[in-house]
N, C-alpha and C positions, 0 to 999 in steps of 0.2 A: 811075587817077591819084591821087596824094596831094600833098598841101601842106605844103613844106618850108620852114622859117627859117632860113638863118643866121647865128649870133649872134658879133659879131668879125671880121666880112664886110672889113674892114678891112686885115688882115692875112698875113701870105701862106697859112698853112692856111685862113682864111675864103675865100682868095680861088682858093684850090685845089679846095674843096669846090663853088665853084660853077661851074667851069670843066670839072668830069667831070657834075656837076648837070645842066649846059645840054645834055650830049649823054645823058642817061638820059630813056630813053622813057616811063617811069612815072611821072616827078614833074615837079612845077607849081613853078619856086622865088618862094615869096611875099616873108614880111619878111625885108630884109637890113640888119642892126643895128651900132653899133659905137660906141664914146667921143664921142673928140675929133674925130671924122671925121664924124659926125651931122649930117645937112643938105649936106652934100657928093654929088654927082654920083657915082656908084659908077666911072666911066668915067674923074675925073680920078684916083682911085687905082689903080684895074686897068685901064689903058687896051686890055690884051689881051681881056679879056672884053666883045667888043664886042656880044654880043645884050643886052647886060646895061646897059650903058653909060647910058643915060638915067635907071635905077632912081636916086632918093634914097634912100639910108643914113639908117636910122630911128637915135634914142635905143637903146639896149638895156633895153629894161623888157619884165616881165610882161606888159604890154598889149599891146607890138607883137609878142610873142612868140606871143599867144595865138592860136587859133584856127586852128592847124597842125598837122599829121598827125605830122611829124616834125618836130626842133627838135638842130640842129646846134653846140653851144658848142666854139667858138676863142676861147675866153679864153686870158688869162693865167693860169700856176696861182695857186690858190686863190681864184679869183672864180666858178667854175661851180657850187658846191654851195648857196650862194645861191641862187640862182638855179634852179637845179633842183627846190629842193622843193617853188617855188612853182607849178609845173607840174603841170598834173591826170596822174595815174597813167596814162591811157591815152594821152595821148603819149607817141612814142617821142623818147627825151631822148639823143643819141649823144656823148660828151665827148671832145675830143681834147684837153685839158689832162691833167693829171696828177693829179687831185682825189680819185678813184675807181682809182686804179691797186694800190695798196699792200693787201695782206690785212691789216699790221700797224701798228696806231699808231704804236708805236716808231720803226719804219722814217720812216715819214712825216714825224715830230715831229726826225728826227735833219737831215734833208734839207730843210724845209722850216720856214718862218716863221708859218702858218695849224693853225686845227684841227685834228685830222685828220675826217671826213666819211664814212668808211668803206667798203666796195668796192662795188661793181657788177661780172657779170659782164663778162669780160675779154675786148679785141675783135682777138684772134692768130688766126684758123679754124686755121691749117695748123698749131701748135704743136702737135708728138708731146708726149703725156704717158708718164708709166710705163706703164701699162696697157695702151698700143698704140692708145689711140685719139687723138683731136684735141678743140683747144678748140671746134672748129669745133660741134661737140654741144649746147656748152651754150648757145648764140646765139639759136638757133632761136626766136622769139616773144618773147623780151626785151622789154621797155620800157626800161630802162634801161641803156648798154654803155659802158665806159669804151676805149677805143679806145690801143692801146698807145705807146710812145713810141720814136723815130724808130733811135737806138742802139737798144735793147730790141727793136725788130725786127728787123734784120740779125744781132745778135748770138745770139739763141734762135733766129732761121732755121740760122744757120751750126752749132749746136752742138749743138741739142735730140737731133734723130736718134741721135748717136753715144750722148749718156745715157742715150737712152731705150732702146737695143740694148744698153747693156752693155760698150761697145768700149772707152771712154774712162773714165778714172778723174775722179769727182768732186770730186776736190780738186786743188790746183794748175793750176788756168786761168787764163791770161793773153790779156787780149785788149786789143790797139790799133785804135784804130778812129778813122779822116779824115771831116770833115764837111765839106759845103758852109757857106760863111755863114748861107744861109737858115734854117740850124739855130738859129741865135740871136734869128730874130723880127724883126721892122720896125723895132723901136725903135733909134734913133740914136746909137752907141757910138764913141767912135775907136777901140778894137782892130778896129773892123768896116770902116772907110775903108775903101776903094779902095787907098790910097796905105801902108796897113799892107799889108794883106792879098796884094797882088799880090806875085809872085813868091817868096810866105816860108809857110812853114807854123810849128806853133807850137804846144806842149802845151796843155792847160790841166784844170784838176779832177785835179790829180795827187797820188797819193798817198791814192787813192779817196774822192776829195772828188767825186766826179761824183752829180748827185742821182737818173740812172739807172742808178747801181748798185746797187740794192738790187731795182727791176725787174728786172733781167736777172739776178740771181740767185732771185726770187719764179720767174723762168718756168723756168731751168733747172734748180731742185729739182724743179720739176712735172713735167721729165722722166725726171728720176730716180730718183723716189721715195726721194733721201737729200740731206742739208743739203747744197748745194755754196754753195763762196765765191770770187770771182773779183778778180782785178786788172783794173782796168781804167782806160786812162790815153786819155781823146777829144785827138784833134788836130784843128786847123784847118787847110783844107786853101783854098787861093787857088782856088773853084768856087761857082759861086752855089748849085747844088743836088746831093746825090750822100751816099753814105755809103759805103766800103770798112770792112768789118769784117774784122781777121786775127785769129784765135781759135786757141791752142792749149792741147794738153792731151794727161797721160800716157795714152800708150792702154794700154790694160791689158794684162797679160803675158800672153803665147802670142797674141795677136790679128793678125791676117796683115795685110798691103794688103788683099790681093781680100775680106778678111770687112769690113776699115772703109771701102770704097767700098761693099760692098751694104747696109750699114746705111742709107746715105743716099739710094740707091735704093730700098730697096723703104717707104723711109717717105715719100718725096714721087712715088711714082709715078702717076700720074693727078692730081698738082696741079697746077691751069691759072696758077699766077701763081708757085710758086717751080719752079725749072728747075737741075738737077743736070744741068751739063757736062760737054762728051765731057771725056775725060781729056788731059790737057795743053792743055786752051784753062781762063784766068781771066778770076774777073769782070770788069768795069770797071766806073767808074760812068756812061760814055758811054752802054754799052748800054742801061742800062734807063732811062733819062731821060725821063719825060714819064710810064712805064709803069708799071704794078700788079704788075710783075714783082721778083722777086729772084733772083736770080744767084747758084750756091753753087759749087763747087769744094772737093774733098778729098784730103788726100791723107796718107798716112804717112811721116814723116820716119824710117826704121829708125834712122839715126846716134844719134839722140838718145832716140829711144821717144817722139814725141810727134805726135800728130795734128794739122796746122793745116786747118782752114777758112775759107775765106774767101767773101764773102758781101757783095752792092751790090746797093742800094736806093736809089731817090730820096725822098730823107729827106720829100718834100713831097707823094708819090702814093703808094706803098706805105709809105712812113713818117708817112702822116699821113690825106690824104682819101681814097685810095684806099683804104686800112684803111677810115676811115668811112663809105664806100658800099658797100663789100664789106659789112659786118655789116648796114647794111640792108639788102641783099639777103637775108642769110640771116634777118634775125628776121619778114618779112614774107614769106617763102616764095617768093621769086622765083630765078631763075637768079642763081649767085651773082656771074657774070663780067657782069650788065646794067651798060650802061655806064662799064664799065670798059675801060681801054685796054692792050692785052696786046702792043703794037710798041713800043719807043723810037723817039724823035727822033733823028736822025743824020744830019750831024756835026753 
């Protein structure tokens, strides 16, 4: 058994990490930390997480942090690298903010208002690289894992393969992609009402203003082993959680159907959490709801010469804590599916 914190406990990724926590057989969850919510009942903000429910919600300091095997930050970005350093080396520190994501300053400095902090390995396992293998390699024993971001997963699920096979051309991708709300975080917005959001969906970050654009091109260069640049326009979708990623891209000439569906075969076969569809069934984001799962679908449009992918995730379980118990699984040598949940909720 080990001793987990986590820090942001507040929020819905704090609040998702500790609701796959409660059913993992290995961990003990200690301090659960957060702002403005500090001294509050954990149960009047996640009333769902009811073994949980009578925990008091500590301050978020080094102190209550301390003294944990593992230490989970759902911060906002730019508040976890504080906070981080002051943590002894041999905890394990797993970040589902965006602090530690970016290989390059620039990147960071273009998208963001904070320092930049510099990377940690990256917490994708099933990301194909150029070389044929997975990020899943470099996880193994980490202390430190920046845990990827919610778009940036469905969209390297849906795409990476084809790069990494050669099928698909690196330049010119276009990818739209539908979020639940949740994708915006707890804090109290009116584009996020009830009374906006129902029945209307709705661009935004257009015109690659999205500050997970630069993620989702850092991971599909990595599949490619050559500079690729993407379009990418998020919409908001009237769903509390869910992500539908449509990704397309010129497939390269003389490249058949049947060679750009095995592409995405034989690079996710044996992976227990993304799942390539019989042919003619698509994602949705019903299906994998609540689960660790992502959902791909491929196919060749011959009309046009262009490959779409498409690719759904629950921006809050595989796009966010389910990522961050998957990598502690892998840096601490455990099964990598321990509690993890591999069915959606349905309806």
């Amino acid at each position: 058994m080990i001793k987990a914190a986590v820090a942001g406990a507040s929020g819905y990724a704090g609040g998702e990490i500790l609701r796959l926590l409660i059913q993992h057989p290995n961990v003990e969850i200690g301090a659960v930390t957060a702002a403005s919510s500090a001294g509050s009942r954990l149960g009047s903000i996640h009333p769902s997480l009811t073994p949980l429910a009578d925990r008091v919600i500590s301050d978020t300091t080094v102190e209550a942090l301390s003294g944990h095997d593992v230490v989970f930050l759902a911060l906002p970005h730019g508040h976890s690298a504080s906070l981080a350093e002051q943590l002894d080396d041999d905890v394990v520190v797993i970040d589902c903010g965006a602090d530690f994501r970016l290989a390059e300053a620039s990147a960071w400095e273009t998208f963001y208002d904070t320092t930049y902090a510099g990377q940690w390995p990256y917490g994708l396992p099933e990301l194909v690289l150029a070389d044929g293998t997975t990020q899943r390699q470099s996880l193994v024993g980490q202390r430190r894992i920046a845990v990827p971001g919610c778009y940036p997963t469905a969209c390297s699920l849906a795409l990476a393969p084809g790069l990494a096979a050669g099928v698909i051309e690196h330049e010119d991708i276009t990818i739209v992609a539908a979020s639940g709300t949740s994708g915006a975080g707890k804090s109290l917005k009116p584009h996020l009402l009830g009374s906006e959001v129902m029945g209307s969906m709705s661009p935004y970050g257009v015109g690659g203003g999205h500050r997970h654009t630069p993620e989702i091109e850092q991971n599909l260069t990595l599949a490619s082993g050559k500079p690729v640049s993407i379009s990418f326009t998020p919409t908001l979708a009237p769903m509390s959680r869910g992500i539908l990623a449509t990704c397309t891209a010129r497939v390269v000439e003389g490249t058949t159907a049947d060679k750009v569906r095995a592409a995405w075969q034989e690079r996710y076969a044996g992976e227990t959490f993304v799942h390539l569809l019989p042919e003619g069934s698509w994602p949705s984001t019903a299906a994998v709801l609540g689960s660790n799962n992502a959902h791909v679908q491929v196919v060749l449009d011959p009309h046009v010469g262009r490959v779409i992918a498409i690719a759904a995730i629950d921006n809050l379980t595989k796009g966010t804590a389910g990522a961050a118990v998957q990598c502690l699984n892998l840096t601490l040598g455990w099964d990598e599916t321990t509690g993890l949940p591999t069915a959606g909720v349905a309806p």
